[in-house]
Every structure is written in structure tokens, then in C-alpha cells.
N, CA, C and O atoms as a Maestro MAE file, in Angstrom:
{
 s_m_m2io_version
 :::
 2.0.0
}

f_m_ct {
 s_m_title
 :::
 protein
 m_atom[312] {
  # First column is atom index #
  i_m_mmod_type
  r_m_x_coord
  r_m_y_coord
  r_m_z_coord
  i_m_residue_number
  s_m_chain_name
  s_m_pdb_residue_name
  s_m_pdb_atom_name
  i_m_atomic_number
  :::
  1 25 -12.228 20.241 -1.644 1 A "UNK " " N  " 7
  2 3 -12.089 19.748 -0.280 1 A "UNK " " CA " 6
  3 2 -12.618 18.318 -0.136 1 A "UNK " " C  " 6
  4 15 -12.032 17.656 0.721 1 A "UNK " " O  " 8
  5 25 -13.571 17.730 -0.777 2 A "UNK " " N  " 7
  6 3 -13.859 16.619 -0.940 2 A "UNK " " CA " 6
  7 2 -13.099 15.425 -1.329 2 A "UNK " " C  " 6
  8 15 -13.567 14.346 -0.965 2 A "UNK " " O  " 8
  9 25 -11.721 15.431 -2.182 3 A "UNK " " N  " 7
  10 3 -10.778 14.511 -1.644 3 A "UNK " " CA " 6
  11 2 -10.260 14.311 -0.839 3 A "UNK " " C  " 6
  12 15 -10.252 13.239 -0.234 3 A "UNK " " O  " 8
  13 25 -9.355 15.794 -0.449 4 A "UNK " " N  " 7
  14 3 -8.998 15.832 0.668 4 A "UNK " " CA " 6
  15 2 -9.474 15.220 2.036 4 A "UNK " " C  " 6
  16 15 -8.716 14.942 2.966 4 A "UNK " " O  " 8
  17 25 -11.056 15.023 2.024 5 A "UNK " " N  " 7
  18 3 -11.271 14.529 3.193 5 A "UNK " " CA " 6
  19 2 -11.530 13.191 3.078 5 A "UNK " " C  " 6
  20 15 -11.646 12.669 4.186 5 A "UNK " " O  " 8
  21 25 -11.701 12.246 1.929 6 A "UNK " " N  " 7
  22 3 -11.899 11.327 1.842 6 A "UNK " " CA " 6
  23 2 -10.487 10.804 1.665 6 A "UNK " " C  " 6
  24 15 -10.338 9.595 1.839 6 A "UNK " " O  " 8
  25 25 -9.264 11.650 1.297 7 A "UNK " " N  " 7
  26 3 -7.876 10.991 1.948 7 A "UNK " " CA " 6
  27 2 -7.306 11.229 3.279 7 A "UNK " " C  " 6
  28 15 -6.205 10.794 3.619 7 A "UNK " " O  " 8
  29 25 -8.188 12.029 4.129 8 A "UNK " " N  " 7
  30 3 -6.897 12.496 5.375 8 A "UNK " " CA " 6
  31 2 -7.138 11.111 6.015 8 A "UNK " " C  " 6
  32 15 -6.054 10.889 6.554 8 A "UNK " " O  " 8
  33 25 -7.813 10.217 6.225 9 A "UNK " " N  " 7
  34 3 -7.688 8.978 7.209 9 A "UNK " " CA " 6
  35 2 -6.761 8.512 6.585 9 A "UNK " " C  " 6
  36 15 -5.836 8.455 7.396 9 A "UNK " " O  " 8
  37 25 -6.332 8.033 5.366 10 A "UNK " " N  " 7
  38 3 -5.506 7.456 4.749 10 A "UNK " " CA " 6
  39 2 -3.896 7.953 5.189 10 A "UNK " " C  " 6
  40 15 -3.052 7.474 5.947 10 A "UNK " " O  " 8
  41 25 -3.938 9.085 4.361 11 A "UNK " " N  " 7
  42 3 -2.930 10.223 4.707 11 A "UNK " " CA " 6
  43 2 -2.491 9.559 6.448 11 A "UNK " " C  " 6
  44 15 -1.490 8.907 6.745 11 A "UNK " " O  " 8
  45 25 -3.638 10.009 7.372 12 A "UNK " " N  " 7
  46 3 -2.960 9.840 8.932 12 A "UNK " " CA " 6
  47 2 -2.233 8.820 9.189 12 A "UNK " " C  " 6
  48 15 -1.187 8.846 9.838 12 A "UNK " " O  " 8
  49 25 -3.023 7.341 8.428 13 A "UNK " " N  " 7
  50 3 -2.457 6.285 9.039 13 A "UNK " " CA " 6
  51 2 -0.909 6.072 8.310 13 A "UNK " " C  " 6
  52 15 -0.022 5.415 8.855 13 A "UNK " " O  " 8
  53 25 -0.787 6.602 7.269 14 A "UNK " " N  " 7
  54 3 0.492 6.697 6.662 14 A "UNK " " CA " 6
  55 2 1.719 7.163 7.430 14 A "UNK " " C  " 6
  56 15 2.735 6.541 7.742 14 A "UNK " " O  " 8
  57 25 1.256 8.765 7.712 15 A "UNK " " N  " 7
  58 3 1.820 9.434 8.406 15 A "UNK " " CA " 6
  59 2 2.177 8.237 9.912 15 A "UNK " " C  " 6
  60 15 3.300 7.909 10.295 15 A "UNK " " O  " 8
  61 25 1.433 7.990 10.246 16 A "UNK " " N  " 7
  62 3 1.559 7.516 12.274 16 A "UNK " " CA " 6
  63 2 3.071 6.522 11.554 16 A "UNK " " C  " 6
  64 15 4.219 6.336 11.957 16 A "UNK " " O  " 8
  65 25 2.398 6.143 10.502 17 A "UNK " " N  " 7
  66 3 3.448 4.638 9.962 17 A "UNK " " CA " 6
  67 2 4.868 5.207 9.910 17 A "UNK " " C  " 6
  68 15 5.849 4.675 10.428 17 A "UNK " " O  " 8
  69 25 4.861 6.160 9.338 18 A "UNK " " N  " 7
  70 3 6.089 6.542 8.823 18 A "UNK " " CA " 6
  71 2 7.277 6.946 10.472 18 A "UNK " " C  " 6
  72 15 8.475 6.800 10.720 18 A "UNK " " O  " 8
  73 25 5.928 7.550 11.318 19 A "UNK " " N  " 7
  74 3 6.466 8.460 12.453 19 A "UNK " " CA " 6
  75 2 7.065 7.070 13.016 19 A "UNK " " C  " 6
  76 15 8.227 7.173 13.409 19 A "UNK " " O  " 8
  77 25 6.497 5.818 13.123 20 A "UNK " " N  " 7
  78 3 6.496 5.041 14.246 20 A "UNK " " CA " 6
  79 2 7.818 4.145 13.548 20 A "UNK " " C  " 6
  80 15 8.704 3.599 14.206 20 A "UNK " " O  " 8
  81 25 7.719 4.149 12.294 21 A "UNK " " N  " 7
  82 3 9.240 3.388 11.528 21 A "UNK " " CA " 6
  83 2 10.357 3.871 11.742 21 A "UNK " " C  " 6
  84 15 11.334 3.283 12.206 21 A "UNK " " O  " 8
  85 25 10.218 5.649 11.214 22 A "UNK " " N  " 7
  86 3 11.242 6.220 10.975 22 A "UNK " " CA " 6
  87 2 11.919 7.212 12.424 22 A "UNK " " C  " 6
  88 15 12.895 7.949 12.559 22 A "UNK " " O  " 8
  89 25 10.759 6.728 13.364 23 A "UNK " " N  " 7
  90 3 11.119 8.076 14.766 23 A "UNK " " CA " 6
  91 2 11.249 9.200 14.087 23 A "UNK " " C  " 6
  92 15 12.325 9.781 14.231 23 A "UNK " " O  " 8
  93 25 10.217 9.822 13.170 24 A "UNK " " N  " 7
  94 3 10.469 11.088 12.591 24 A "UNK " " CA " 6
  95 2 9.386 12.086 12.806 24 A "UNK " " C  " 6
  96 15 8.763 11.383 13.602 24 A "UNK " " O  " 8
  97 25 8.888 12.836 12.752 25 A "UNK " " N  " 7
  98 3 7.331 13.560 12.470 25 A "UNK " " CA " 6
  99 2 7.813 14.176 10.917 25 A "UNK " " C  " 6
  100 15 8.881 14.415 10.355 25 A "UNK " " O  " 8
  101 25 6.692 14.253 10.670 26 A "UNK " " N  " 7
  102 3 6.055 15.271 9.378 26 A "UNK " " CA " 6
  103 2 5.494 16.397 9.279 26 A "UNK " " C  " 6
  104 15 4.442 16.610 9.881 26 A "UNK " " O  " 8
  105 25 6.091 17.350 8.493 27 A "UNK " " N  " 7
  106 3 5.219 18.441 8.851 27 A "UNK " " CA " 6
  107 2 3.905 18.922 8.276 27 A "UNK " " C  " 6
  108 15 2.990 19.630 8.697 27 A "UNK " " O  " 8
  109 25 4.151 18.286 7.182 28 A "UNK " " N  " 7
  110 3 3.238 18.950 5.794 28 A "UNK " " CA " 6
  111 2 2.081 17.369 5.741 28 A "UNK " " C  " 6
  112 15 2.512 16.224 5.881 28 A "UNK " " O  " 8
  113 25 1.402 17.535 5.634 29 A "UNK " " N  " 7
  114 3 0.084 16.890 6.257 29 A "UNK " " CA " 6
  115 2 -0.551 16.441 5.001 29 A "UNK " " C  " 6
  116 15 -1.578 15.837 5.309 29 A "UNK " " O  " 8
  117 25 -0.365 16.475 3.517 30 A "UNK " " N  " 7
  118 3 -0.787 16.328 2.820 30 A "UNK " " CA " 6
  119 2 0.548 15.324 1.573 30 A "UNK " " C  " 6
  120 15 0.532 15.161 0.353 30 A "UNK " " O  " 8
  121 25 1.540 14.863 2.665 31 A "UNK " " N  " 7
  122 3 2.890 14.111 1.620 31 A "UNK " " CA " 6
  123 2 2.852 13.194 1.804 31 A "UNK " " C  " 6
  124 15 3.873 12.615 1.434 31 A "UNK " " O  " 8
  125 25 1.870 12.354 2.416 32 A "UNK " " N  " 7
  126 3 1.509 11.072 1.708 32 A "UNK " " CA " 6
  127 2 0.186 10.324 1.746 32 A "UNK " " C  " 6
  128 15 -0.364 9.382 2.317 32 A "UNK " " O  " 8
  129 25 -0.086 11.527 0.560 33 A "UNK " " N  " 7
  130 3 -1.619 11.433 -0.119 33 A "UNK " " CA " 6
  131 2 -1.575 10.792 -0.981 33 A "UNK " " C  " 6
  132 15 -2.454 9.994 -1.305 33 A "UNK " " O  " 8
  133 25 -0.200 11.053 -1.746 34 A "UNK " " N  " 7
  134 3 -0.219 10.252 -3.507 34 A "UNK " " CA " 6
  135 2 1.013 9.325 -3.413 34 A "UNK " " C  " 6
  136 15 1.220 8.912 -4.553 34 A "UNK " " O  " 8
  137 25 1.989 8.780 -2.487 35 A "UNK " " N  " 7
  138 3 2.941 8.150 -2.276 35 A "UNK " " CA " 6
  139 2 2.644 7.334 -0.861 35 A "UNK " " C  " 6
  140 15 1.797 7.692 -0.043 35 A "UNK " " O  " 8
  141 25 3.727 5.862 -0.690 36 A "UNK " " N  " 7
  142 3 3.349 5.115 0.121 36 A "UNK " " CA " 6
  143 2 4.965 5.787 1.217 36 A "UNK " " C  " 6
  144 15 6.015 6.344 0.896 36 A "UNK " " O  " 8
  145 25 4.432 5.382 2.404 37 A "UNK " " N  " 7
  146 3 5.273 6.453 3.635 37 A "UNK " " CA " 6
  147 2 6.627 5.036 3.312 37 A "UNK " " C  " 6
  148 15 6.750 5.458 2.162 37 A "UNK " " O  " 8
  149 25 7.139 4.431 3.334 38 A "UNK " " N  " 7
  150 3 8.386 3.411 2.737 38 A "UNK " " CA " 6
  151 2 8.851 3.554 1.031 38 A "UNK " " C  " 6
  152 15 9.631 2.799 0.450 38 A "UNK " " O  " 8
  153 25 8.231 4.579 0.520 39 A "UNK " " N  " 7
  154 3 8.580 4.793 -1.183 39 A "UNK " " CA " 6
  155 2 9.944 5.653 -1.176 39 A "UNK " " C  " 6
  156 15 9.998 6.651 -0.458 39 A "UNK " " O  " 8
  157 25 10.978 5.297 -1.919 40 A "UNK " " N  " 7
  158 3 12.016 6.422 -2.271 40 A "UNK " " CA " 6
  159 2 11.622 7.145 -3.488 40 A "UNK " " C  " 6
  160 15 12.361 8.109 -3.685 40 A "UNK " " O  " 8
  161 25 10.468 6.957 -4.592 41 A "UNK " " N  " 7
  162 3 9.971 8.076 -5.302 41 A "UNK " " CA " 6
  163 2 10.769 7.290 -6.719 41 A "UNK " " C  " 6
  164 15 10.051 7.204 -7.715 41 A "UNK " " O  " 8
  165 25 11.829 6.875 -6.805 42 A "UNK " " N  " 7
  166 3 11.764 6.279 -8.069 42 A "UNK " " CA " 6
  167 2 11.444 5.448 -8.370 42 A "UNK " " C  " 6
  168 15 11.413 4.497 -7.589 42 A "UNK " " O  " 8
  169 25 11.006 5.320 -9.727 43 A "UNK " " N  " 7
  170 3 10.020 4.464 -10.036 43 A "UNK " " CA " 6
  171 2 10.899 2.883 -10.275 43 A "UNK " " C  " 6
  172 15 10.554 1.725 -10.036 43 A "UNK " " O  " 8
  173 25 12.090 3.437 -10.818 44 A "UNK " " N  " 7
  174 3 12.794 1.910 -11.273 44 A "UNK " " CA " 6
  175 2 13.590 1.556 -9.930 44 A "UNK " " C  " 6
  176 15 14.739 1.197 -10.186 44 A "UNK " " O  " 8
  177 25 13.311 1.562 -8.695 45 A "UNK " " N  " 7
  178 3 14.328 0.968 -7.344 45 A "UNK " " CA " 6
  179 2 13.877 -0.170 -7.119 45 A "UNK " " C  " 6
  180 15 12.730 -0.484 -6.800 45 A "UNK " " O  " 8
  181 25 15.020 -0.986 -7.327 46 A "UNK " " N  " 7
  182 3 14.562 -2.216 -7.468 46 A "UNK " " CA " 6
  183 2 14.205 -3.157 -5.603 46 A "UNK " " C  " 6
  184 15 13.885 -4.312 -5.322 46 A "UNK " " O  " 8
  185 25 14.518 -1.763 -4.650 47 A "UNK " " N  " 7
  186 3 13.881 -2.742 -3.287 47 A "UNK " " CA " 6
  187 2 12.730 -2.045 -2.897 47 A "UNK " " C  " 6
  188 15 12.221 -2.517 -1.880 47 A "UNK " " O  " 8
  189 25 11.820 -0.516 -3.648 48 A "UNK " " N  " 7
  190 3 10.938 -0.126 -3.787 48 A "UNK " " CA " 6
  191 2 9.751 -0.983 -4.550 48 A "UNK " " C  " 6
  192 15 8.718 -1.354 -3.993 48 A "UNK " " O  " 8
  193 25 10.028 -1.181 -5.666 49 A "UNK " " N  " 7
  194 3 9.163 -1.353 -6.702 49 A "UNK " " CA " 6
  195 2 9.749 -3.350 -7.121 49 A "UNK " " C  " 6
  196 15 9.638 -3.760 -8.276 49 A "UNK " " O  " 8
  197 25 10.181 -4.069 -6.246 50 A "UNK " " N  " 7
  198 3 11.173 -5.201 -6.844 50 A "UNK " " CA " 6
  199 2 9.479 -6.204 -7.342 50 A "UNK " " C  " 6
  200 15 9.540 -7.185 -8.083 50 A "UNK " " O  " 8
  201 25 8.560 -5.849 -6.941 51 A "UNK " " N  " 7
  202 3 7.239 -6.872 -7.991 51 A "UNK " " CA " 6
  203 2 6.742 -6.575 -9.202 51 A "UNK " " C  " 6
  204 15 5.858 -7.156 -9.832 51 A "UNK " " O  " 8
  205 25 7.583 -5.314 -9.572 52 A "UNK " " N  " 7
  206 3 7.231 -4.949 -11.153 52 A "UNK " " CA " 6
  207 2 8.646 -5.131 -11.639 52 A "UNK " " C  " 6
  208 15 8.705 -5.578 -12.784 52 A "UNK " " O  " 8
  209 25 9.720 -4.911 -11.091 53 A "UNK " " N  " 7
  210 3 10.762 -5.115 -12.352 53 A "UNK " " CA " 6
  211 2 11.300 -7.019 -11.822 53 A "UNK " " C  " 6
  212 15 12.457 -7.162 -12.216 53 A "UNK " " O  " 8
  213 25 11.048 -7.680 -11.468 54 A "UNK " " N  " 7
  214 3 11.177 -9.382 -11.319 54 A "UNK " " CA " 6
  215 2 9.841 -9.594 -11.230 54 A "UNK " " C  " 6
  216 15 9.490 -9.972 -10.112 54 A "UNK " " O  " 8
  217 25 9.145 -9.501 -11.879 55 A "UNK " " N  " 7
  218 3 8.029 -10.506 -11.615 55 A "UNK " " CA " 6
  219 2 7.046 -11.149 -10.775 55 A "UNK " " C  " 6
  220 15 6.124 -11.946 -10.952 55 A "UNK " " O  " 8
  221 25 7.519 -10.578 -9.876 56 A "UNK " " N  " 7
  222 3 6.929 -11.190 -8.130 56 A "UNK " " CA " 6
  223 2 5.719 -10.742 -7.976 56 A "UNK " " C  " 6
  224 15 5.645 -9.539 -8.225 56 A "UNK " " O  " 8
  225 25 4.717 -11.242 -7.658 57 A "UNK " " N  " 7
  226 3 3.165 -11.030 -7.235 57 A "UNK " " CA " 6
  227 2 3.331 -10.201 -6.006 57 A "UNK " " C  " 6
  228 15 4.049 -10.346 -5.017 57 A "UNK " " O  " 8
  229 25 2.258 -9.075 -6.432 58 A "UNK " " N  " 7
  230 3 2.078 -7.845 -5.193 58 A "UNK " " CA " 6
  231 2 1.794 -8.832 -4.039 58 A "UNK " " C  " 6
  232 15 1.776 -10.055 -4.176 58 A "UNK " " O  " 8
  233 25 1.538 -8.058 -2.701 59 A "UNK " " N  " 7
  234 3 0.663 -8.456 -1.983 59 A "UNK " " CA " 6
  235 2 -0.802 -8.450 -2.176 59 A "UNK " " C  " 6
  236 15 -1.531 -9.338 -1.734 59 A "UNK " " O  " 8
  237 25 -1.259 -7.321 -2.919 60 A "UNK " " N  " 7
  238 3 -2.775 -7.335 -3.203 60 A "UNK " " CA " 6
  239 2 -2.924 -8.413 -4.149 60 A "UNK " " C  " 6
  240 15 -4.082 -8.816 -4.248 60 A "UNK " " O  " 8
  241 25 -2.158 -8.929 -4.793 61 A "UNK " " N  " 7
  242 3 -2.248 -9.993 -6.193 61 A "UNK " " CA " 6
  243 2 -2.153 -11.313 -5.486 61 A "UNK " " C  " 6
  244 15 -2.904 -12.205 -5.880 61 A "UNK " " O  " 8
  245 25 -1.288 -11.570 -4.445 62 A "UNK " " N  " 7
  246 3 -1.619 -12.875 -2.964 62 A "UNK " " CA " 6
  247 2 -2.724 -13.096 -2.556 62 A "UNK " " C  " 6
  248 15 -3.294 -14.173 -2.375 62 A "UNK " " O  " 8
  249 25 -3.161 -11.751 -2.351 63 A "UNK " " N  " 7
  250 3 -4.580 -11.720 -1.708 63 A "UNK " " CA " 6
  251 2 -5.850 -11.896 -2.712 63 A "UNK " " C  " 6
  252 15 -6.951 -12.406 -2.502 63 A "UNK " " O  " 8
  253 25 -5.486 -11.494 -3.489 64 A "UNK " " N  " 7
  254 3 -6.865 -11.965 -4.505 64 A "UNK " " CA " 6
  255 2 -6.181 -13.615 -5.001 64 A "UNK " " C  " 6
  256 15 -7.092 -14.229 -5.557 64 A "UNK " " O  " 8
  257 25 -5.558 -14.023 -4.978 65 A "UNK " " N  " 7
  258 3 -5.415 -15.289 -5.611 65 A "UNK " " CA " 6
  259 2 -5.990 -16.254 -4.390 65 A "UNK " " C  " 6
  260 15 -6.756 -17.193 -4.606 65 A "UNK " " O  " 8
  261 25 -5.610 -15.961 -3.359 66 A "UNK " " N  " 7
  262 3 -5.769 -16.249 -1.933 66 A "UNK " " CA " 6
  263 2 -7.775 -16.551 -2.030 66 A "UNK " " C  " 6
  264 15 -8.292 -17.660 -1.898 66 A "UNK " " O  " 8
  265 25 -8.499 -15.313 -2.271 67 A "UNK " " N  " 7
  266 3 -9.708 -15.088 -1.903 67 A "UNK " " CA " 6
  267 2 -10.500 -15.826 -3.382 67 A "UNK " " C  " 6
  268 15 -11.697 -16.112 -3.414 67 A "UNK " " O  " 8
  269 25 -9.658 -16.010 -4.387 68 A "UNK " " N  " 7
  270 3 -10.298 -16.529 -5.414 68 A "UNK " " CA " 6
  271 2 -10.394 -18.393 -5.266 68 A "UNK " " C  " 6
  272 15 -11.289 -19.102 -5.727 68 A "UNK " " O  " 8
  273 25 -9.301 -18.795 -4.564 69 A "UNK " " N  " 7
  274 3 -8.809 -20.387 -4.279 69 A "UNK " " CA " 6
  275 2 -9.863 -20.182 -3.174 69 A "UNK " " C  " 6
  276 15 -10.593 -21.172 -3.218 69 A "UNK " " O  " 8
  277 25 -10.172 -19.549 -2.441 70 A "UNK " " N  " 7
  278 3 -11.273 -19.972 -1.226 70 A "UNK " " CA " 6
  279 2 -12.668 -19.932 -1.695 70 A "UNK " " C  " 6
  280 15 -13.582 -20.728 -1.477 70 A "UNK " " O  " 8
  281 25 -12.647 -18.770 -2.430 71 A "UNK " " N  " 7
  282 3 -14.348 -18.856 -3.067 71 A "UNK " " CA " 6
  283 2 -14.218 -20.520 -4.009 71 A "UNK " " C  " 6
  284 15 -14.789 -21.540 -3.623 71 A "UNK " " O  " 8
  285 25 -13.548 -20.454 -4.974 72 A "UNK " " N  " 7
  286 3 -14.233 -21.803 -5.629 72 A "UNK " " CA " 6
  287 2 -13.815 -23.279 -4.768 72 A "UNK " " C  " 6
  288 15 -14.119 -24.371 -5.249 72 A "UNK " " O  " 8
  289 25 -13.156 -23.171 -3.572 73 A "UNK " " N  " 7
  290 3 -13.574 -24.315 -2.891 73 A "UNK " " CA " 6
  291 2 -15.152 -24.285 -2.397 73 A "UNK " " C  " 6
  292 15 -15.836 -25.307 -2.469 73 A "UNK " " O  " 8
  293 25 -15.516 -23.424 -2.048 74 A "UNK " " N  " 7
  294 3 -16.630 -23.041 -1.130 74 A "UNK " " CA " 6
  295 2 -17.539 -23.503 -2.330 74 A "UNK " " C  " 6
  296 15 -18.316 -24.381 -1.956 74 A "UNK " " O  " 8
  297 25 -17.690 -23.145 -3.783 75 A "UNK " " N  " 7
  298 3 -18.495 -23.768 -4.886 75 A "UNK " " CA " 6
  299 2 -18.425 -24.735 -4.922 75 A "UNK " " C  " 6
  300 15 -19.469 -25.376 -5.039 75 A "UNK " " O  " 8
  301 25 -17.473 -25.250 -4.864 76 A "UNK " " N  " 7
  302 3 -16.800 -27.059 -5.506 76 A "UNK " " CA " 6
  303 2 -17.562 -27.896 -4.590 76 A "UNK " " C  " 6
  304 15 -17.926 -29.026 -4.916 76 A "UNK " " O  " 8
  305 25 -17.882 -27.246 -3.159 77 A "UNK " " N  " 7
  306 3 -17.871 -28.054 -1.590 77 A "UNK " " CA " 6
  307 2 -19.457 -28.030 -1.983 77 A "UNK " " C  " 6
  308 15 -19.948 -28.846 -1.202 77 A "UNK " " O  " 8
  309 25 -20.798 -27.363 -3.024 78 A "UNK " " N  " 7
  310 3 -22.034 -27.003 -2.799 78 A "UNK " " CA " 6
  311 2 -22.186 -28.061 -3.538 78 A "UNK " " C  " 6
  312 15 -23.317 -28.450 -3.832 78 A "UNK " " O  " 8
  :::
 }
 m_bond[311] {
  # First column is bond index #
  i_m_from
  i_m_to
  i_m_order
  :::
  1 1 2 1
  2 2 3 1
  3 3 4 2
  4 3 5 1
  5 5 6 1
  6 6 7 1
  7 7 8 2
  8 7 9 1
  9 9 10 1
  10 10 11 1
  11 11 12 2
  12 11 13 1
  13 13 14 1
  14 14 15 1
  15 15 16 2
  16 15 17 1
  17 17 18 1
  18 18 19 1
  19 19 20 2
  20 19 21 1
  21 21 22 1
  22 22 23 1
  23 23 24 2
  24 23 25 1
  25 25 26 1
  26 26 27 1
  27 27 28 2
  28 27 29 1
  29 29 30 1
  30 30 31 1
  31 31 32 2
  32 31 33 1
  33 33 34 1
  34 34 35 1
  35 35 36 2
  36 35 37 1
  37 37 38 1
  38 38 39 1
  39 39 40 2
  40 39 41 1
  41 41 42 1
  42 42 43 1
  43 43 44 2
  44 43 45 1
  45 45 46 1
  46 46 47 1
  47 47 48 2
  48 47 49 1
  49 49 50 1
  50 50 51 1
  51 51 52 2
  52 51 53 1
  53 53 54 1
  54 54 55 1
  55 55 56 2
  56 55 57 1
  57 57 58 1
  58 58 59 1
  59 59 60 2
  60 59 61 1
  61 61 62 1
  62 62 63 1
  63 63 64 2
  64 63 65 1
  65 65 66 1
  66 66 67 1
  67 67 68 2
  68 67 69 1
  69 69 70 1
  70 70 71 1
  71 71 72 2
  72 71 73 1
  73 73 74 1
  74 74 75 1
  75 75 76 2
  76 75 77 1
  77 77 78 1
  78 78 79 1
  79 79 80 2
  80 79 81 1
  81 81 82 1
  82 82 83 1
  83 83 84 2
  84 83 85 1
  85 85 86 1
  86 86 87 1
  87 87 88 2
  88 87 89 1
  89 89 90 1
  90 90 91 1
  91 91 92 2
  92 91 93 1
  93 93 94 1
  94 94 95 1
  95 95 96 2
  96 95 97 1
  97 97 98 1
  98 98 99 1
  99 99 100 2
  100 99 101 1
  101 101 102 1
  102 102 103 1
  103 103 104 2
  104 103 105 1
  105 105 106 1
  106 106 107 1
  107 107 108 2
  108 107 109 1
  109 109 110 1
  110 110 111 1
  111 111 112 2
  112 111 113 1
  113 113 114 1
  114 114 115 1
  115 115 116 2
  116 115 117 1
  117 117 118 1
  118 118 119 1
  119 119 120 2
  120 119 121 1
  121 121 122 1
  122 122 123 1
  123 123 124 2
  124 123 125 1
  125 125 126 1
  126 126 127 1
  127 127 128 2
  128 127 129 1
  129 129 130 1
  130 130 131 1
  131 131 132 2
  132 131 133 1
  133 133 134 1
  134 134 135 1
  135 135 136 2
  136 135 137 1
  137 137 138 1
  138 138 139 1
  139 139 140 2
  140 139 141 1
  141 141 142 1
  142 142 143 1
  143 143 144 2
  144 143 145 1
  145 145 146 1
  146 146 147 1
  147 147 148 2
  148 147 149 1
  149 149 150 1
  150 150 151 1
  151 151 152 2
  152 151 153 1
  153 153 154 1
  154 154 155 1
  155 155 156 2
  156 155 157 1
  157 157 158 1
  158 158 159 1
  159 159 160 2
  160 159 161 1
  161 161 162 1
  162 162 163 1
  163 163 164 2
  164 163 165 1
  165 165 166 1
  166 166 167 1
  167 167 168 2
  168 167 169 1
  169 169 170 1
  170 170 171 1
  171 171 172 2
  172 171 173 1
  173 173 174 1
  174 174 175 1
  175 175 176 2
  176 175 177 1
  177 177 178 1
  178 178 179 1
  179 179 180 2
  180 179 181 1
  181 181 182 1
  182 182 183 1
  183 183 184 2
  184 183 185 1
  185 185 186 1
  186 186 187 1
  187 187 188 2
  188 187 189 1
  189 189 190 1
  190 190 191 1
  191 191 192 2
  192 191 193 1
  193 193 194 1
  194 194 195 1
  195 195 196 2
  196 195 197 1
  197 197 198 1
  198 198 199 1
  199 199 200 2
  200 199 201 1
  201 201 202 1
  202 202 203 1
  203 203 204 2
  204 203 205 1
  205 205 206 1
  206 206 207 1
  207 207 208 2
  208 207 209 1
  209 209 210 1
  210 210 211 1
  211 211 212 2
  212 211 213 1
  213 213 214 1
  214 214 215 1
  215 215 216 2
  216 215 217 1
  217 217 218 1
  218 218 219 1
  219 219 220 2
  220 219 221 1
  221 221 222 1
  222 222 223 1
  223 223 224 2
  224 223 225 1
  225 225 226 1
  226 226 227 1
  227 227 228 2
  228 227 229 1
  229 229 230 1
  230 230 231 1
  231 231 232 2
  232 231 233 1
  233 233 234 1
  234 234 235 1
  235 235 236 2
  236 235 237 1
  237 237 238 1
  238 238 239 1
  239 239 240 2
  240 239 241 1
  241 241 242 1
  242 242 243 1
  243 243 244 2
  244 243 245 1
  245 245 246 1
  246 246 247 1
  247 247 248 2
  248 247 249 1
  249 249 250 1
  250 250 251 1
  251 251 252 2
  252 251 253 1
  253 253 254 1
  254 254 255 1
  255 255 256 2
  256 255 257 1
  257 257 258 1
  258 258 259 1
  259 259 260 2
  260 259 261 1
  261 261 262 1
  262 262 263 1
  263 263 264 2
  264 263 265 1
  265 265 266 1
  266 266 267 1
  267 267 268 2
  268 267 269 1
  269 269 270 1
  270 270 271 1
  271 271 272 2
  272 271 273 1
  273 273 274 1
  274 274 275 1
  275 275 276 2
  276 275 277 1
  277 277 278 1
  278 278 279 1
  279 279 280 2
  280 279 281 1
  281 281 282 1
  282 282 283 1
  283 283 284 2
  284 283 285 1
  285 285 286 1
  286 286 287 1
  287 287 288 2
  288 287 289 1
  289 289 290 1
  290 290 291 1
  291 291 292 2
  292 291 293 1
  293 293 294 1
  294 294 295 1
  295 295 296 2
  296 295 297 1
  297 297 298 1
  298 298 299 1
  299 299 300 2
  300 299 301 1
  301 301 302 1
  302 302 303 1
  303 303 304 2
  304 303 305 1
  305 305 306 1
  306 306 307 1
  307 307 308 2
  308 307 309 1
  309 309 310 1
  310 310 311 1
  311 311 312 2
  :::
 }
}
């Protein structure tokens, strides 16, 4: 039970996402614990997954490049 509860916030906000994209509800409360609520489930779709099969930087990979260019200005500036 201890994942479980350290995913249901996750899980919810997924869920609200999916409800509020798709005008749909969900029934089963635990289907997107291990998948993102916009995934079609295969792995090679190229408008699912298009930053691993071209090359393209995630968003989390923006964001750390992003937070790494701000920290060493902030050094450079001491």
C-alpha cells in the first residue's frame, strides 16, 4: 500500500488531465500509475515518443539545460 499512496496524487492529477482533454472519465483508478494520460502505449509512435526516435531534447532535458546555463551564470557573475 505504500506505493500506492505515494502514487495516487500523481495518478489523480493524470486522471483530472486526461478527463479535462479527452471529456472522458475513468474508471479504474490505478491506469495511470505506470503510463502518461496522452500515451498510445507503443513504444515506437513516432507522435508519442518523437524525442527518442529524432533526436529532439525532452522537455525535462530543456529544463535541465535551462537550470544548468542559469546556475553557471550566477558563478561566472561571483
Amino acid at each position: 500500500m505504500r506505493r500506492y499512496h505515494e502514487d495516487r496524487g500523481l495518478m489523480s492529477r493524470r486522471r483530472k488531465f486526461y478527463s479535462h482533454v479527452m471529456h472522458a472519465e475513468v474508471d479504474s483508478a490505478g491506469r495511470f500509475r505506470k503510463r502518461k494520460p496522452l500515451d498510445c502505449g507503443r513504444a515506437g509512435c513516432k507522435l508519442c515518443h518523437g524525442e527518442k526516435l529524432y533526436d529532439r531534447p525532452s522537455v525535462k532535458d530543456l529544463r535541465a539545460q535551462e537550470a544548468f546555463r542559469f546556475d553557471l551564470q550566477l558563478v561566472q557573475a561571483q
